[in-house]
C-alpha positions as CSV (number, residue, x, y, z in Angstrom):
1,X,-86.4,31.3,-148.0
2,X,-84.5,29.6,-150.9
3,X,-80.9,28.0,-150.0
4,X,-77.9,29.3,-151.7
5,X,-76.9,28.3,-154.8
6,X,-73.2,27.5,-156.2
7,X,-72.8,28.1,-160.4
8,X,-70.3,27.5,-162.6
9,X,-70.7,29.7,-166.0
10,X,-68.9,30.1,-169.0
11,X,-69.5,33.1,-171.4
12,X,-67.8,32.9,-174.8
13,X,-68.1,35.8,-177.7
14,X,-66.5,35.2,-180.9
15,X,-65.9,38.1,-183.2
16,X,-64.9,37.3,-186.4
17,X,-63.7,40.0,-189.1
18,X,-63.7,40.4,-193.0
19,X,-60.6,42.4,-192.9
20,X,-57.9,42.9,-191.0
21,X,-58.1,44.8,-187.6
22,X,-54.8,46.1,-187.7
23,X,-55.1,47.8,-183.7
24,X,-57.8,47.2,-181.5
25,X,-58.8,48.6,-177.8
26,X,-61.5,46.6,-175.8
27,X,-62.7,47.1,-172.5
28,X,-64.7,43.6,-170.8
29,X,-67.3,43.5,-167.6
30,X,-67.1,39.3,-167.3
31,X,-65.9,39.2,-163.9
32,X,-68.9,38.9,-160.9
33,X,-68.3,42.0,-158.2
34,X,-68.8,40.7,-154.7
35,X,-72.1,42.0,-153.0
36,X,-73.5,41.0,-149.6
37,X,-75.0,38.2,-151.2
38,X,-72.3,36.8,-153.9
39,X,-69.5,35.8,-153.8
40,X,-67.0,35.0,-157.2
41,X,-64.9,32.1,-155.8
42,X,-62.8,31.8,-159.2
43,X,-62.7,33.8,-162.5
44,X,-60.5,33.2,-165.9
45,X,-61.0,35.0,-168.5
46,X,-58.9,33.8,-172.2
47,X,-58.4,35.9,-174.6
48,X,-57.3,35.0,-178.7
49,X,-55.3,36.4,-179.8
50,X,-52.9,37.4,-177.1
51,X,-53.2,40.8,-175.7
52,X,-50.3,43.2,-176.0
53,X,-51.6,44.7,-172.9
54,X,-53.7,44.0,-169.8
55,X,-54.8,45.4,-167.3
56,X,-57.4,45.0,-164.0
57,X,-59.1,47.8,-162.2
58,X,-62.7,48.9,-161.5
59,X,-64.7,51.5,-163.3
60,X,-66.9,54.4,-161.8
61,X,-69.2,52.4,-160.7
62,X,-67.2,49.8,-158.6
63,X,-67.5,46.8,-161.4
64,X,-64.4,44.8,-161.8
65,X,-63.5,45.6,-165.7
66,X,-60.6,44.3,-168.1
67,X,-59.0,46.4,-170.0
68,X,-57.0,45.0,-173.5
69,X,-55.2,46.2,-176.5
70,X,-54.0,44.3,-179.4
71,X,-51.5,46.0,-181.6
72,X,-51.1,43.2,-184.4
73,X,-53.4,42.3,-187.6
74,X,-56.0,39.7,-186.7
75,X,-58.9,38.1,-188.2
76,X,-61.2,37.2,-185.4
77,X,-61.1,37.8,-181.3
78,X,-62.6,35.3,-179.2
79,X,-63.0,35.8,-175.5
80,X,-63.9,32.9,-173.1
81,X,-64.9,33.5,-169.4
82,X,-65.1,31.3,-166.8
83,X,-66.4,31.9,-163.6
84,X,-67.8,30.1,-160.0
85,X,-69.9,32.1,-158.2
86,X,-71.8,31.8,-154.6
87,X,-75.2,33.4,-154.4
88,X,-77.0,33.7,-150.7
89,X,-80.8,33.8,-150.2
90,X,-81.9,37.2,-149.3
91,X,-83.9,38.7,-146.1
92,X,-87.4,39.3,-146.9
93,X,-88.6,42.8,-146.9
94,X,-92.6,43.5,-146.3
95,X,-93.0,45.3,-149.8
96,X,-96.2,47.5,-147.3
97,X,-93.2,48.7,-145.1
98,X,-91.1,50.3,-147.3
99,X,-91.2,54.4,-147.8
100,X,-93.9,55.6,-150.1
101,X,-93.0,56.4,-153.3
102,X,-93.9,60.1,-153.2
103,X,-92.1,60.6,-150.0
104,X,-89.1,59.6,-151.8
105,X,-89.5,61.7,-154.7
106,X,-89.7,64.4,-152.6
107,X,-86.3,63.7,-150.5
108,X,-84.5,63.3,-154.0
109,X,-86.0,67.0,-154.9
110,X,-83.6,70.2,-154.4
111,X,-83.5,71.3,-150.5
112,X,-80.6,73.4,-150.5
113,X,-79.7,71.0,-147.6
114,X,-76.6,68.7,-147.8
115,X,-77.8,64.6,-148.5
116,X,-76.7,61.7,-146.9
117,X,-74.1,59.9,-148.3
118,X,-76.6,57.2,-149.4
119,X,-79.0,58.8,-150.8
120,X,-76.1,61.3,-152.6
121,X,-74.1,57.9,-154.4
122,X,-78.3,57.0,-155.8
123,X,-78.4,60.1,-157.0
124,X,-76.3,59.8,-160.4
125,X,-79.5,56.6,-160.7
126,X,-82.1,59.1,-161.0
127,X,-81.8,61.1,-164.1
128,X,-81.3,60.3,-167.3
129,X,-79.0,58.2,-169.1
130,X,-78.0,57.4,-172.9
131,X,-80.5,54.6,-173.2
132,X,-82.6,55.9,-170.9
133,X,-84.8,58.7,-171.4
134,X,-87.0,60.7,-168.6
135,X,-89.8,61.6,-169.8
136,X,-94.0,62.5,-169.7
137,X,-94.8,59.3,-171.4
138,X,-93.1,56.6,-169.2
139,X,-95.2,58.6,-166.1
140,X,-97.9,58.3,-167.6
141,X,-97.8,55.0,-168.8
142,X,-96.9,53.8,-165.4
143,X,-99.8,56.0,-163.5
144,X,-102.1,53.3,-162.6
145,X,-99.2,51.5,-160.5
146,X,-97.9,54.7,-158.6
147,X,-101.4,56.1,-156.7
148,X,-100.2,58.7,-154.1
149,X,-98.7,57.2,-150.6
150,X,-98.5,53.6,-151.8
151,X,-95.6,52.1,-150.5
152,X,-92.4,52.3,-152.9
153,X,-91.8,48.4,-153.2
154,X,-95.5,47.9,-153.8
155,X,-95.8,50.8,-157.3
156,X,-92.1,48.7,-158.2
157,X,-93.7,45.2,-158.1
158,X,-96.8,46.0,-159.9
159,X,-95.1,47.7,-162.4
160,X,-92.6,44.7,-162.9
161,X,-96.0,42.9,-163.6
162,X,-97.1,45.0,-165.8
163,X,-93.9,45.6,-167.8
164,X,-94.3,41.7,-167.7
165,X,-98.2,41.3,-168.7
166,X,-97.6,44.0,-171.6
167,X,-94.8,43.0,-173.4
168,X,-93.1,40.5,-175.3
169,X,-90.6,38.7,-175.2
170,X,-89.1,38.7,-178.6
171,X,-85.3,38.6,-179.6
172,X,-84.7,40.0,-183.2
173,X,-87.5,42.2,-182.5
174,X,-85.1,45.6,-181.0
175,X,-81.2,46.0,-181.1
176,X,-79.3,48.1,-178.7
177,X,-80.1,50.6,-180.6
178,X,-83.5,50.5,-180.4
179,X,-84.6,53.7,-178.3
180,X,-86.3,53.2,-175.3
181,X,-89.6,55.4,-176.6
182,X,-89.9,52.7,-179.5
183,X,-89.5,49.9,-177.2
184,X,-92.9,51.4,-175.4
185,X,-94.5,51.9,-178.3
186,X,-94.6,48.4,-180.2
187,X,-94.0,46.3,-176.6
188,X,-91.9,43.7,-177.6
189,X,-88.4,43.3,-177.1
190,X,-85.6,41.6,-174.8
191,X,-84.3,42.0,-171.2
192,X,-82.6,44.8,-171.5
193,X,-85.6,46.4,-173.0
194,X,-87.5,45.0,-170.3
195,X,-85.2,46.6,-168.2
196,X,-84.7,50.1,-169.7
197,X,-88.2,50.7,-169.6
198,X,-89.0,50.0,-165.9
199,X,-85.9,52.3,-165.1
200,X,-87.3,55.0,-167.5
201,X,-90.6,54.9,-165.5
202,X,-88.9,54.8,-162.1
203,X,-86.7,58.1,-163.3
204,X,-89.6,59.6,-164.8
205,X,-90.7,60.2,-161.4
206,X,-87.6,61.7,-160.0
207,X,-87.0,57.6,-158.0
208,X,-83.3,56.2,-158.8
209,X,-82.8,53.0,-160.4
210,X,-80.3,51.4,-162.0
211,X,-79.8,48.5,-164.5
212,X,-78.2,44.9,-163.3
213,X,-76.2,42.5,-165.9
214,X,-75.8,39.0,-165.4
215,X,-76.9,35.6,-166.1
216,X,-80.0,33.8,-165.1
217,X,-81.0,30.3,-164.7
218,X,-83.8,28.2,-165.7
219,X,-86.0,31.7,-166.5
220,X,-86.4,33.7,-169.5
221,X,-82.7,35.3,-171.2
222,X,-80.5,32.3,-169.5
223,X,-79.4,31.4,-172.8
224,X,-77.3,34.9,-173.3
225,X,-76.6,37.9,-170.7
226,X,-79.5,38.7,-168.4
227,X,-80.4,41.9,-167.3
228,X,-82.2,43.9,-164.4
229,X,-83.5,46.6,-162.1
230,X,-82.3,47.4,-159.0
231,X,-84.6,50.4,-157.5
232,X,-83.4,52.3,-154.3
233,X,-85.3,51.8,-151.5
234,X,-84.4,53.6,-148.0
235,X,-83.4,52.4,-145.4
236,X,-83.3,48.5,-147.1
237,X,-81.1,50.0,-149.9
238,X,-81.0,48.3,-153.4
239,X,-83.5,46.2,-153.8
240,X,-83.8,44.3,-157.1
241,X,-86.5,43.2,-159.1
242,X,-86.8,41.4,-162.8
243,X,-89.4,42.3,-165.3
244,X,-88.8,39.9,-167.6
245,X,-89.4,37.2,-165.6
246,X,-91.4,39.0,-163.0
247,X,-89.9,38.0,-160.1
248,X,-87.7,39.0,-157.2
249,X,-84.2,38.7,-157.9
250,X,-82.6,36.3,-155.2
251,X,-80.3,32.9,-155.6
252,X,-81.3,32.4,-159.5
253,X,-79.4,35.8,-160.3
254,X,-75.8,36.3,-160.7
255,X,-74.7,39.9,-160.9
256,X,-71.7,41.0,-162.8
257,X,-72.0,44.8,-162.9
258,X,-74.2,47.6,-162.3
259,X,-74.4,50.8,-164.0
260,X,-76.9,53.4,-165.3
261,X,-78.1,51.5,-168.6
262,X,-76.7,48.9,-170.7
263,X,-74.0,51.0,-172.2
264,X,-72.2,51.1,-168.7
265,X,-72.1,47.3,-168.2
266,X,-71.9,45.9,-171.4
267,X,-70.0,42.5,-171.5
268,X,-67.3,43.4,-174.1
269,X,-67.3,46.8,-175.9
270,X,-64.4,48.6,-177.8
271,X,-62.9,50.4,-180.6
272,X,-61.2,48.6,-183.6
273,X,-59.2,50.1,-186.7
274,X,-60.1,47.8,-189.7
275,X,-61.7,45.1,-190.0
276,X,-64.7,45.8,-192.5
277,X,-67.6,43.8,-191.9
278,X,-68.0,41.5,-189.3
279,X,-69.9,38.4,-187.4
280,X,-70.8,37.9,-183.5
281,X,-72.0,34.9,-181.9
282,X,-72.0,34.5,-178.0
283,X,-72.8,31.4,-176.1
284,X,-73.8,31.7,-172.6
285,X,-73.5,28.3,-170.3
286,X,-75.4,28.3,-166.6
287,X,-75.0,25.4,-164.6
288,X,-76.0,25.0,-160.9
289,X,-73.9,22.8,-159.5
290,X,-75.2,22.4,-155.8
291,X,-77.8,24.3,-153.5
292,X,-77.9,23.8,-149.5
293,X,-78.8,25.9,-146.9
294,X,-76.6,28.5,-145.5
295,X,-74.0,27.9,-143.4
């Protein structure tokens, strides 16, 4: 078992404008949420210009979120986080013990009989989402990995292999925008992409997943945002997997939010009057600063 890990990481976007914004609403997912095995030790997040309001909650899915508004002209925005985070080795689960895929499939299939409260909070995981479409394709694309009876954590693996064998990793080759279907289709693209795609196979055959943002280190996307899958797995509950990488996710992962596809978790989204054209650059710092074993 790996030992924990302690990081210090800095996430700066810089937005800059060819007009004046003249009012501007944005809503940020930069602060780590505390799981069994994190812990956010510090957080400070500066904002330029100065907000005219700001406020801290959580959104629908339990992520921490900050909410801003400017009501003044500006030029640019720039928005600088800073965070230390604790990250704890995980317990290792025997992927031949876990239910069988079909088994599950079934449970999540209309009974007419009340759920448990478990399985009722996966549910909204399971069906589809705007960047993630449920459909004939993704089951059949992921066939060979899902034979009837085989053990749920054992399809989720070898199709994180696969997802990882197939496609490319290529930035500049998909944008946000870039639908899921296409992603599939010319097998290249980015983490998210990565990610979309495993969760459009898992949904595709009625199995909740949802999609994981955060950083990475030393593995493929740990220069920018990093994302991942997190596929439900009863009675062991969440259990999280990266295709990009193809790997378990455990102490070289730090999650900041969870949700049911990028658009839910995206680091800084919002709505701006004005402005005209404008330029984005983020920068994305990871640094370990210490690893021991748990205490």
């Amino acid at each position: 078992m790996s030992n924990r890990a302690h990081y210090r990481v800095r996430h700066e976007t810089v937005y800059s404008y060819g007009s004046d914004v003249v009012h501007s609403r944005q809503l940020l997912h930069l602060v780590p949420r505390p799981t069994p095995y994190q812990q956010c030790l510090e957080h400070e997040i500066h904002i330029s210009p100065g907000a005219f309001r700001r406020t801290e909650e959580l959104d629908a899915f339990g992520n921490p979120v900050t909410r801003v508004e400017f009501d003044r002209p500006h030029r640019g925005l720039a928005v600088t986080a800073d965070m230390e985070v604790e990250v704890y080795p995980r317990p290792g689960i025997p992927a031949a013990d876990t239910v069988a895929w079909d088994e599950l499939t079934a449970r999540f299939g209309y009974t007419g009989q009340p759920q448990a409260r478990t399985d009722l909070e996966a549910t909204r995981f399971r069906h589809e989402s705007p960047y993630v479409r449920v459909k004939q394709m993704f089951t059949d694309y992921a066939e060979d990995c899902f034979p009837a009876g085989r053990p749920l954590l054992v399809c989720a693996q070898e199709l994180m292999t696969k997802l990882h064998t197939e496609l490319k990793y290529a930035p500049g080759a998909t944008t946000i925008a870039t639908p899921v279907t296409e992603v599939l289709e010319i097998r290249r693209g980015v983490c998210q992409d990565f990610a979309h795609l495993m969760i459009a196979c898992l949904r595709s055959r009625g199995l909740p997943a949802r999609y994981v943002s955060g950083y990475v280190r030393s593995l493929v996307g740990s220069a920018a945002s990093h994302a991942w899958v997190a596929v439900y797995i009863p009675p062991f509950g969440w259990l999280e997997l990266d295709p990009t990488n193809d790997t378990l996710v455990s102490t070289d992962h730090v999650a900041v939010a969870w949700g049911r596809d990028f658009g839910d978790v995206s680091p800084l989204r919002g709505i701006i009057l004005g402005g005209g054209r404008h330029s984005l650059t983020v920068d994305v710092k990871v640094e370990c600063t210490s690893s021991g074993s748990p205490s």
